[in-house]
KELONU-837826 format. One record per residue: x, y, z negated of N, C-alpha, C, CB in turn; residue in three letters. Coordinates in steps of 0.2 Angstrom, whole numbers. Glycine has a CB too. Example, Ala and Ser with C-alpha at 12.3 -4.5 7.8 and 13.67 -1.06 7.14 Angstrom:
// KELONU-837826
    n.u    n.v    n.w   ca.u   ca.v   ca.w    c.u    c.v    c.w   cb.u   cb.v   cb.w  residu
     66    -28    -39     62    -22    -39     66    -16    -39     57    -22    -45     ALA
     64    -11    -35     68     -5    -36     64      0    -39     70     -3    -29     SER
// end
This chain:
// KELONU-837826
    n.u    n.v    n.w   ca.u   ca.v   ca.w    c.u    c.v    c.w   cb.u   cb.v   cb.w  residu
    442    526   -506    443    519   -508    442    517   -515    449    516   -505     UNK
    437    512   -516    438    511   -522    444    508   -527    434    507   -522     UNK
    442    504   -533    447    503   -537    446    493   -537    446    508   -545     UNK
    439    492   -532    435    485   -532    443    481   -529    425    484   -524     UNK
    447    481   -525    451    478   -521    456    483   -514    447    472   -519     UNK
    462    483   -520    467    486   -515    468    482   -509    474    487   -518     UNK
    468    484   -502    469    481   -498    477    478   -496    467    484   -495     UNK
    478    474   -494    484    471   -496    485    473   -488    485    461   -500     UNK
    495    475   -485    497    478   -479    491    478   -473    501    473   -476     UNK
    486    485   -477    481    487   -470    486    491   -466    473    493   -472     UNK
    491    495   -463    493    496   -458    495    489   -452    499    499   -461     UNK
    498    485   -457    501    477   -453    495    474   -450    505    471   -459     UNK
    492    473   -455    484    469   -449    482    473   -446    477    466   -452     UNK
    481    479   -447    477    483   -441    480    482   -432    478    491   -444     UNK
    486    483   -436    490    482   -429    491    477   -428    498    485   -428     UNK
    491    469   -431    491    463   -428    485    462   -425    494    457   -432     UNK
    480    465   -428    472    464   -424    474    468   -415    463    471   -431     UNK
    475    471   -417    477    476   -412    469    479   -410    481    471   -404     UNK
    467    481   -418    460    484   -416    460    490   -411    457    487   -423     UNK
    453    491   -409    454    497   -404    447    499   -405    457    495   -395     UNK
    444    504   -400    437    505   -397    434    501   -393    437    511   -393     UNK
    425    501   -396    423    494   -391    425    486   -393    427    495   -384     UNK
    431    485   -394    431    479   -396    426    475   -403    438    478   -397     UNK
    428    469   -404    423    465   -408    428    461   -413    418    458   -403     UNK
    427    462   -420    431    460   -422    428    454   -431    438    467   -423     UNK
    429    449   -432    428    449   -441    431    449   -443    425    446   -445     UNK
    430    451   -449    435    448   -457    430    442   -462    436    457   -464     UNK
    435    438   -461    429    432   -465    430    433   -471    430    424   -464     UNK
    436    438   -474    435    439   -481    435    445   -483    440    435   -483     UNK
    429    449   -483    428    454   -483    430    456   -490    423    456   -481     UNK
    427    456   -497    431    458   -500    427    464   -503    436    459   -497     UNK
    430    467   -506    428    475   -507    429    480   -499    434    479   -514     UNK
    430    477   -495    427    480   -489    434    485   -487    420    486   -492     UNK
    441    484   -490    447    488   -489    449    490   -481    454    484   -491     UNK
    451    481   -479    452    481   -470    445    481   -467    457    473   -467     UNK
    439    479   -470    433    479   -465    430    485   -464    428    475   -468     UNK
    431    490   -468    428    497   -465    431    500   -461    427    502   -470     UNK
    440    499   -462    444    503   -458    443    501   -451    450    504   -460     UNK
    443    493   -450    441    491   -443    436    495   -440    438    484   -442     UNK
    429    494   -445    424    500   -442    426    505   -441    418    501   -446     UNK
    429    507   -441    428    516   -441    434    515   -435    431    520   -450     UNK
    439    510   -431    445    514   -428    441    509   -422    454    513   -431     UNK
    436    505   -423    432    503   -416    427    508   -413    427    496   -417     UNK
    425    513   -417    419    516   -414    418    520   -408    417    521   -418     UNK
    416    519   -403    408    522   -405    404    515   -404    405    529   -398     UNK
    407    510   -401    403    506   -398    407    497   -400    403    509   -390     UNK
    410    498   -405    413    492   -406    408    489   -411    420    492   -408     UNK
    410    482   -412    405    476   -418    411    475   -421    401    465   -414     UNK
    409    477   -429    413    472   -435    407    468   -441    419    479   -441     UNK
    411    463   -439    406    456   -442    410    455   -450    408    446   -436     UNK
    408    457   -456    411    456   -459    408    450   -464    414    462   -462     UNK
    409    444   -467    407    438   -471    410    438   -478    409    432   -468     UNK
    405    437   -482    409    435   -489    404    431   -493    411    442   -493     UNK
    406    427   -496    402    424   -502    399    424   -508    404    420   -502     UNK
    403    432   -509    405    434   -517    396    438   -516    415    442   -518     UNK
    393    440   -519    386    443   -519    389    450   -521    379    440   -526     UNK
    394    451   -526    397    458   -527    401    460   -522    401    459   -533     UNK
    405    456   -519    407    459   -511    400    463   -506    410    453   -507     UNK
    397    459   -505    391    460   -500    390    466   -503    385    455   -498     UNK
    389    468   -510    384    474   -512    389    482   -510    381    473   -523     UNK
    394    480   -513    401    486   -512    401    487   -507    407    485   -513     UNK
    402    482   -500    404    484   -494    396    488   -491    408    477   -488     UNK
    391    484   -491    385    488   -490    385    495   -492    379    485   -492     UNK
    387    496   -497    384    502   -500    390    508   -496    384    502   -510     UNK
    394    505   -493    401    509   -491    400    511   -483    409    503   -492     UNK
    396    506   -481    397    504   -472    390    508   -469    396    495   -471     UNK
    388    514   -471    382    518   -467    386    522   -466    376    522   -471     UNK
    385    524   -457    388    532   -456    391    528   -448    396    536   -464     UNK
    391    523   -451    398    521   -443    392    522   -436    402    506   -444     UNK
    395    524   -431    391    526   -425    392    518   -421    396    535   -421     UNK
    401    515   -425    399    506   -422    394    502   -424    405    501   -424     UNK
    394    494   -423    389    491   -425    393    488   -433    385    485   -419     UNK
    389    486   -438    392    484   -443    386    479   -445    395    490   -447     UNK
    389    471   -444    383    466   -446    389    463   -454    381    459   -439     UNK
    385    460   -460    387    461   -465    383    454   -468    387    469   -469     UNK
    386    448   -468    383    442   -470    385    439   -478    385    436   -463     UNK
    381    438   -480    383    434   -486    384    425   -483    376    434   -492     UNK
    391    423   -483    391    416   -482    400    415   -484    387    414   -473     UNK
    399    408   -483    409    405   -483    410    407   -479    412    398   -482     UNK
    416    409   -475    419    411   -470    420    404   -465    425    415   -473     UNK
    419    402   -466    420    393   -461    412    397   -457    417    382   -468     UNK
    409    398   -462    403    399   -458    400    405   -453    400    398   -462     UNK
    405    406   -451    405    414   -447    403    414   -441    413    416   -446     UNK
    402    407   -438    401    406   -431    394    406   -431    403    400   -428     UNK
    390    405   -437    382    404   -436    381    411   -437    377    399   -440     UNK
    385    415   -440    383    422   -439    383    425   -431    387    427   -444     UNK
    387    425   -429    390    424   -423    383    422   -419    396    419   -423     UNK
    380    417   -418    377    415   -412    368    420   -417    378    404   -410     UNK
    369    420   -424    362    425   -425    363    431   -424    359    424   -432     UNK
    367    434   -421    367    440   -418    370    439   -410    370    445   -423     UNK
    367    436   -408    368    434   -401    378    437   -398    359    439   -396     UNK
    382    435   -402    389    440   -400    391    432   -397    395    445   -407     UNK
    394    432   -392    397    426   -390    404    427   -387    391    423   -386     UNK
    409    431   -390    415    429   -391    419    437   -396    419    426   -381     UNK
    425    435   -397    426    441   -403    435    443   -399    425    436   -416     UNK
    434    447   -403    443    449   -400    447    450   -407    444    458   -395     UNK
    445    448   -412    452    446   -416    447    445   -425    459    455   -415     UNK
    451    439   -427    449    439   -434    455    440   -440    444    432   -436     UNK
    451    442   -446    455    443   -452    452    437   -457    454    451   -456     UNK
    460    435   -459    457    430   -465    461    433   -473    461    422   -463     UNK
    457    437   -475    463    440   -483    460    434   -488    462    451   -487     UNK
    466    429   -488    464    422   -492    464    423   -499    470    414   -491     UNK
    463    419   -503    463    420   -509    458    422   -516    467    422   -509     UNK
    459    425   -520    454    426   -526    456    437   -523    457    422   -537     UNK
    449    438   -524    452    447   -525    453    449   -531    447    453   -521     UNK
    457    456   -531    458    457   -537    452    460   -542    463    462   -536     UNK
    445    460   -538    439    462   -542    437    456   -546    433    464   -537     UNK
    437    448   -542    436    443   -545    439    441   -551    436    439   -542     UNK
    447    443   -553    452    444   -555    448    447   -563    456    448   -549     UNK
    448    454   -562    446    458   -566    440    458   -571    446    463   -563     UNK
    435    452   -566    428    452   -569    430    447   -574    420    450   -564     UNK
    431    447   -580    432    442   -584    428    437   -583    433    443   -589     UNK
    422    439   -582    417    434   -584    416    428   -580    410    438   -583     UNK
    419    431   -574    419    424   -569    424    417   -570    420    427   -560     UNK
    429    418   -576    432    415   -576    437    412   -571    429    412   -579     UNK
    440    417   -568    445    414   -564    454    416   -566    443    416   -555     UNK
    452    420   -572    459    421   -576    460    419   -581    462    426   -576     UNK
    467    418   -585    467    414   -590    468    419   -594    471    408   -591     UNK
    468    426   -593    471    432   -597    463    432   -603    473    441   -591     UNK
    459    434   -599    452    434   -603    447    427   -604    447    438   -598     UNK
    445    427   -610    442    420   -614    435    420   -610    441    422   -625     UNK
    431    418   -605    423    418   -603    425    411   -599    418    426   -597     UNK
    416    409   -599    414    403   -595    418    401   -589    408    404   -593     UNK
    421    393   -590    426    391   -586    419    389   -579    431    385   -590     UNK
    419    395   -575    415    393   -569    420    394   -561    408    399   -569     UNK
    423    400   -562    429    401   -558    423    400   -548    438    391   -562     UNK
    417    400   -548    413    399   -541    415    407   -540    403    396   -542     UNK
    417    407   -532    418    414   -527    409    415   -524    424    410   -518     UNK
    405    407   -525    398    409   -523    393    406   -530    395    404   -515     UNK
    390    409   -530    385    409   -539    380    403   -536    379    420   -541     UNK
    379    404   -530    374    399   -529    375    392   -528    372    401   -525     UNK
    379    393   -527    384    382   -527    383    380   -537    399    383   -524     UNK
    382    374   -535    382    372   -542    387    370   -545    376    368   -544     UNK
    393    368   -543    401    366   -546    404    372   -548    406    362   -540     UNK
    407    370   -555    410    375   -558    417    372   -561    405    378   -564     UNK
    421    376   -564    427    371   -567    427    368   -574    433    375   -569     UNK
    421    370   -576    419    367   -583    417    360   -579    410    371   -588     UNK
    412    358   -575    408    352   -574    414    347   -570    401    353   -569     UNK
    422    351   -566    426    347   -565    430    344   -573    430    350   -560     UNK
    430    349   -577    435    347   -580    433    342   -586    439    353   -584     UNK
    425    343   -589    422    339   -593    418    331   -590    418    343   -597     UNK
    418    331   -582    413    327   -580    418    322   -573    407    333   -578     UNK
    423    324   -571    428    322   -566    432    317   -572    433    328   -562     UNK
    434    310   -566    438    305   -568    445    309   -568    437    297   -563     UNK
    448    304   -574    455    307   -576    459    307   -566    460    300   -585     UNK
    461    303   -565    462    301   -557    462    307   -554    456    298   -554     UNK
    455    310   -551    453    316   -547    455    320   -551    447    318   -545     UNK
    456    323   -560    457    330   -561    466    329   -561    453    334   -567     UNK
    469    322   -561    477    323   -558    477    324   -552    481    318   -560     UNK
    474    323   -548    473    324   -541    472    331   -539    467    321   -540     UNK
    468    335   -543    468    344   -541    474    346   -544    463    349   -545     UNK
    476    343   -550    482    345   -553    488    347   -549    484    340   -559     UNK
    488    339   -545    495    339   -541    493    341   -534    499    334   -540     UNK
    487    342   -531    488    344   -524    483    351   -522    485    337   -519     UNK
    481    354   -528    479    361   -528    483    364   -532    474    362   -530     UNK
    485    361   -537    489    367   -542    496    366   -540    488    366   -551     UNK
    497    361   -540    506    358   -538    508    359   -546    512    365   -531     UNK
    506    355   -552    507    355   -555    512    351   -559    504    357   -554     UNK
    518    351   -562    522    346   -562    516    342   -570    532    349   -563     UNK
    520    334   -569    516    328   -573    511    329   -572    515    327   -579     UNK
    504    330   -565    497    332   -566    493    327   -573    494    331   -558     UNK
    496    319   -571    492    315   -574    493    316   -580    493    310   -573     UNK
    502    320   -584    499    319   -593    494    323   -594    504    320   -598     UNK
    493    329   -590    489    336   -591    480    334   -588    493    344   -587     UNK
    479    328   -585    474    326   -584    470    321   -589    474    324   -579     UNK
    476    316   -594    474    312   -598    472    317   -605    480    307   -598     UNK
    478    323   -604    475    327   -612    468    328   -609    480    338   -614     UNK
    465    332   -605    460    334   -605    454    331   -606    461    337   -600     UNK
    455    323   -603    450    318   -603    448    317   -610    454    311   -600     UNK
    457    315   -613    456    315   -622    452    320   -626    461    316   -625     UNK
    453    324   -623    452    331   -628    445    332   -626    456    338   -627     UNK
    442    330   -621    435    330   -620    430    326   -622    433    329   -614     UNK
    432    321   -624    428    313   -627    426    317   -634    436    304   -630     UNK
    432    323   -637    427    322   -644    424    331   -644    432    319   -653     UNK
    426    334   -638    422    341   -639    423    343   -632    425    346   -645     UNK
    418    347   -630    418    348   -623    422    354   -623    411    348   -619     UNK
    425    354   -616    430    360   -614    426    366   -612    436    358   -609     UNK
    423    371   -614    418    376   -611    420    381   -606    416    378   -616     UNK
    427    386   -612    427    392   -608    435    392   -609    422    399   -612     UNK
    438    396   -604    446    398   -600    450    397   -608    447    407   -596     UNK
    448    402   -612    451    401   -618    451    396   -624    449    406   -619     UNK
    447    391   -621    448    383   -626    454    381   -621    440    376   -627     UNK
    454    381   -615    458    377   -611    465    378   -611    456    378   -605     UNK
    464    386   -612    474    388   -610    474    387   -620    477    402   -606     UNK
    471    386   -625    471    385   -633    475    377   -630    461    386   -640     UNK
    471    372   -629    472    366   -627    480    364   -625    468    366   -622     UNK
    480    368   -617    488    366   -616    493    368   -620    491    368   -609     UNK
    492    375   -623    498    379   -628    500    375   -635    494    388   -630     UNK
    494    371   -637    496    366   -641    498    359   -641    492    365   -643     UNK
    496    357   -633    501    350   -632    508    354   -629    498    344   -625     UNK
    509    357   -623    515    359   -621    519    366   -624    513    360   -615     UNK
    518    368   -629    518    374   -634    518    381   -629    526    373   -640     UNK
    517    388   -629    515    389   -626    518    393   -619    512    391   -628     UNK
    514    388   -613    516    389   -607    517    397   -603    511    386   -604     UNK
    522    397   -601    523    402   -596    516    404   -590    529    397   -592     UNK
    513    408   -588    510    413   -586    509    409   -578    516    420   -586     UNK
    516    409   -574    516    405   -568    514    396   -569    523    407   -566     UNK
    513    392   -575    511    387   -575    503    389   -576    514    383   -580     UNK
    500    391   -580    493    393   -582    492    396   -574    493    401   -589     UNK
    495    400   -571    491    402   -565    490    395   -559    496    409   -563     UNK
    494    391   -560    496    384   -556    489    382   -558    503    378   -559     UNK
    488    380   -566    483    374   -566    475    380   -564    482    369   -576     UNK
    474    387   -565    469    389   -564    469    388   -555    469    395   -567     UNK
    472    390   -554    474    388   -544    469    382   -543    485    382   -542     UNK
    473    376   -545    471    370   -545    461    369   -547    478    366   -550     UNK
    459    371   -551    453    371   -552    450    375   -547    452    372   -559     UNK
    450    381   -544    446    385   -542    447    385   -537    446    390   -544     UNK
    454    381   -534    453    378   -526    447    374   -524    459    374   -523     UNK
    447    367   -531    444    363   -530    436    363   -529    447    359   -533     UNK
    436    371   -534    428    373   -536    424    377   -529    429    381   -543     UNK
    430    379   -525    427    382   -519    428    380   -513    429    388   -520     UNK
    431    373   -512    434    368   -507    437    373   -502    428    363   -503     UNK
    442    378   -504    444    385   -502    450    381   -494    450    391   -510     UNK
    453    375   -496    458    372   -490    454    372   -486    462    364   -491     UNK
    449    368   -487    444    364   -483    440    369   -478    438    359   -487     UNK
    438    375   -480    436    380   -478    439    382   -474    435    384   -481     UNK
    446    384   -474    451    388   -469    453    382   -465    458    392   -472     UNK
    454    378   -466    454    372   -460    447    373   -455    454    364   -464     UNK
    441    374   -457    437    374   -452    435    382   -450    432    371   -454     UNK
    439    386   -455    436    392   -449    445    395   -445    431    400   -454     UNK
    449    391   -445    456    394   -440    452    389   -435    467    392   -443     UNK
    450    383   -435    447    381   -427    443    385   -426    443    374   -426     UNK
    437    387   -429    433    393   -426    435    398   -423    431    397   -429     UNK
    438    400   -425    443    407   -424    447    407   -416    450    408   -432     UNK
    448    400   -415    451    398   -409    447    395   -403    456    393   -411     UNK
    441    395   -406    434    391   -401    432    397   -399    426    385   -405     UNK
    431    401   -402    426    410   -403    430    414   -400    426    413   -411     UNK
    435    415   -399    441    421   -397    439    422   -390    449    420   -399     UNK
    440    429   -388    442    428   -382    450    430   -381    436    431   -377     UNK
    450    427   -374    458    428   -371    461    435   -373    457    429   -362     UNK
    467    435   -378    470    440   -379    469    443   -387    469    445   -374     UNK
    464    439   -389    461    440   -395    466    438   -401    454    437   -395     UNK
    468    441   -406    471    440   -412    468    438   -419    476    446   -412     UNK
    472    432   -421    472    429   -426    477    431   -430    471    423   -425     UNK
    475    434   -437    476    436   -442    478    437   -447    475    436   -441     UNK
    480    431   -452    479    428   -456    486    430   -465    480    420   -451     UNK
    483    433   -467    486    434   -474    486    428   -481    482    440   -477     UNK
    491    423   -481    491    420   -488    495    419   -493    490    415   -488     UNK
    492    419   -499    496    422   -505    497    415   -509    491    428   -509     UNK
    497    409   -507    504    405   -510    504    397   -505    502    403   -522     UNK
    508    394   -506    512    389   -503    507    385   -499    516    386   -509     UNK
    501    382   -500    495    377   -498    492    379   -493    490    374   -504     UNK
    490    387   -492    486    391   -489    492    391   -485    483    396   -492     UNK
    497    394   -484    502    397   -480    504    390   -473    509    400   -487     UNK
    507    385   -478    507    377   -474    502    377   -469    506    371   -479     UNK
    496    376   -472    489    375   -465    492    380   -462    479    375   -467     UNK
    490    386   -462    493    391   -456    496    391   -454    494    396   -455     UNK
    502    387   -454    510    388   -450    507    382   -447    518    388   -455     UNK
    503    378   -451    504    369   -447    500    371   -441    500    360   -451     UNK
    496    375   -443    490    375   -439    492    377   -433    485    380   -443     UNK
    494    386   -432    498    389   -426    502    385   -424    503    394   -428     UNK
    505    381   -424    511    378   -423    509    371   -418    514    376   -431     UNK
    502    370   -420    500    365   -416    496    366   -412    496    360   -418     UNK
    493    374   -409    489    375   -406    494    380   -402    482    376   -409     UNK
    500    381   -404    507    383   -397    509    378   -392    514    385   -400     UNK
    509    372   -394    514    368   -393    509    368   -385    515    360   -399     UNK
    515    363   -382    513    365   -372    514    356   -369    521    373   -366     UNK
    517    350   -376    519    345   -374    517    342   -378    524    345   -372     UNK
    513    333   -380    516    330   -385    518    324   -385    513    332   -391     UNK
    521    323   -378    524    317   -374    529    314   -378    528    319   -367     UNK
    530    309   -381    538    308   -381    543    309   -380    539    305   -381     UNK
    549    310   -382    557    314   -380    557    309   -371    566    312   -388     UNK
    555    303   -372    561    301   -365    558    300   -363    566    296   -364     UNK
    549    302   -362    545    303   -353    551    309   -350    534    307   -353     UNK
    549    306   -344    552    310   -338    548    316   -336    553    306   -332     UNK
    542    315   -336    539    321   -336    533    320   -339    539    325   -331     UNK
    530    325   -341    523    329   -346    518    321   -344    517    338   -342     UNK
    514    318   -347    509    315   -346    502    318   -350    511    309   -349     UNK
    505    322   -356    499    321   -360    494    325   -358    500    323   -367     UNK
    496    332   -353    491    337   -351    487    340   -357    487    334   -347     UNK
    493    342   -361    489    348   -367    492    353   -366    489    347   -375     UNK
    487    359   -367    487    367   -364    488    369   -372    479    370   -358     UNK
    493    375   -373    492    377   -379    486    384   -376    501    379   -382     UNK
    483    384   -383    480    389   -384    479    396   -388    476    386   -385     UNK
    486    396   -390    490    401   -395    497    402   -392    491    398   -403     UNK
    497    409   -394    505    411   -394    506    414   -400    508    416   -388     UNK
    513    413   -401    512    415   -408    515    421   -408    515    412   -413     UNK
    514    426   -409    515    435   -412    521    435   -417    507    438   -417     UNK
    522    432   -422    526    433   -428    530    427   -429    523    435   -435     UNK
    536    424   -428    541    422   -429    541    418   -437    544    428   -427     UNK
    543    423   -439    542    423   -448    534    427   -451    550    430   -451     UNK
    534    423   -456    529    431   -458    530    436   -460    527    431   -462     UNK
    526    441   -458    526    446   -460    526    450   -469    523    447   -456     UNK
    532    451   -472    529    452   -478    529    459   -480    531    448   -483     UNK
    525    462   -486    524    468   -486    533    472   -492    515    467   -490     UNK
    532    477   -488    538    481   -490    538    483   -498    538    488   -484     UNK
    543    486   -499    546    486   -508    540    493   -512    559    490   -509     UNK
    537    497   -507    534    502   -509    526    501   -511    536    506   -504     UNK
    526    496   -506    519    494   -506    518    489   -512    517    491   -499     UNK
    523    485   -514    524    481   -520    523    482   -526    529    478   -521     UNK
    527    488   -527    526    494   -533    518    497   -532    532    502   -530     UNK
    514    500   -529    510    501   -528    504    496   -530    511    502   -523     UNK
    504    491   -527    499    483   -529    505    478   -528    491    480   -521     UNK
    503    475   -537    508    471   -537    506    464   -532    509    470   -546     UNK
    500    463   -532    497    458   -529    499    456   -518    489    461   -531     UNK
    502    462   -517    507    461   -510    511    459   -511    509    467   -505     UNK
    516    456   -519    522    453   -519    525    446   -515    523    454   -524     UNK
    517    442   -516    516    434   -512    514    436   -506    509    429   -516     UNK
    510    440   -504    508    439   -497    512    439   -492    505    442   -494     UNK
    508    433   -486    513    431   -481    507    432   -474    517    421   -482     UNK
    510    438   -471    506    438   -465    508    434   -459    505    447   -462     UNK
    502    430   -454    505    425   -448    501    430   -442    503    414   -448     UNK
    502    430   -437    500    433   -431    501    427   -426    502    439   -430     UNK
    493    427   -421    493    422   -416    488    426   -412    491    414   -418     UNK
    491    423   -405    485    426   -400    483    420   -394    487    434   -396     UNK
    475    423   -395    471    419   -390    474    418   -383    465    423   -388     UNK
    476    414   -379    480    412   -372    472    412   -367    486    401   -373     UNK
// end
């Protein structure tokens, strides 16, 4: 295994996939390929792993990793919303369990270049796909003050979004904001300089908005639940508070077996749950594995299965 992305609790998903031989499984967020190869390799001789990513350096790593498997291994460049049309272009028409490892990986992380950390000074672009043309430069210099207090507070959760929307507005009128390192120069001068976990908030907040990453996982946990078949497991790893909410709201509404009001006398609505939920709590990753990749310290694993 490479150094591209430690895999965050591959024992724990493996077993909440309840992978086996023969079965069909994706990961929509493949990644450097950690959990996607090892699926391949524990389905074989005759299992499908569908693995999807948007990153062009993911696709190239896992390809170059994924010759040898005696299973089928199909390997798409796309969003992970968009997994179903891979799905019907390789004629598979139902799957038995998916992975979602949310978030930025730790390769994106490390490439300075892509601008999604505020440690390293390069072009504020912070895009998961090169080929989309929104970047965090064009929100931050080109978005009404309004919408970037808007990412501020409902992507970054960032306390006062609006006075840190009006700096930016200001500070743009007489020189544009280009690269990570005018930006975090910027807040460290109005707010003198910020704590690590605030910087990681407002970068959040742009690069959610850069990659409409909510909006995505909202449409592929319905997938994942149109696509499955019976007994199939949903999978799901997220690494802070906005991601974690939709999956819990999400499970949580597609368990439910009633949503009559308290004082009917009996059921009217006739809704069937289509999940059971596997994990209680989430599952999180143990003190050893933390030590190891500091990056399992946030993750929150949910397990659900196909009814």
């Amino acid at each position: 295994m490479s150094n591209y992305h430690v895999p965050v609790m591959l024992k724990e998903c493996l077993e909440g996939l309840h992978v086996r031989p023969g079965a069909v499984f994706v990961d929509c967020t493949m990644g450097g390929g950690g959990h996607f190869l090892e699926i391949a390799k524990q389905i074989e001789p005759d299992g499908v792993a569908i693995g999807v990513d948007r990153d062009a350096d993911a696709i190239a790593e896992v390809t170059a990793k994924s010759e040898g498997f005696s299973s089928r291994v199909i390997i798409e460049r796309t969003p992970f919303s968009g997994f179903p049309e891979v799905l019907k272009k390789h004629k598979i028409s139902g799957i038995d369990g998916v992975l979602m490892d949310l978030g930025v990986s730790s390769h994106q992380f490390d490439e300075g270049a892509r601008g999604f950390s505020y440690r390293a000074d390069s072009h504020l672009d912070m895009r998961m796909d090169t080929r989309n043309n929104l970047t965090a430069e064009i929100i931050i210099n080109e978005y009404s003050e309004e919408s970037i207090t808007e990412i501020l507070r409902d992507y970054g959760e960032v306390q006062n979004p609006r006075r840190m929307a009006k700096l930016l507005v200001e500070s743009r009128n007489s020189r544009s904001i280009r690269t990570t390192g005018e930006l975090v120069t910027l807040l460290n001068e109005e707010y003198g300089f910020l704590k690590n976990g605030v910087l990681s908030k407002v970068f959040q907040g742009f690069r959610i908005a850069v990659n409409g990453e909510l909006d995505e996982l909202k449409s592929a946990l319905e997938s994942s639940v149109e696509w499955m078949n019976p007994g199939g497991r949903l999978v799901i790893m997220s690494y802070h508070s906005l991601e974690d909410r939709i999956v819990k709201q999400f499970i949580r509404d597609k368990t439910v077996d009633c949503i009559c009001p308290p004082h009917f006398p009996q059921c009217r609505c006739d809704v069937k749950p289509t999940l059971k939920l596997i994990t209680r709590k989430p599952v999180e990753a143990g003190a050893d594995e933390v030590v190891r990749n500091v990056r399992a310290r946030s993750a929150k694993l949910r397990i659900a299965e196909r009814l």
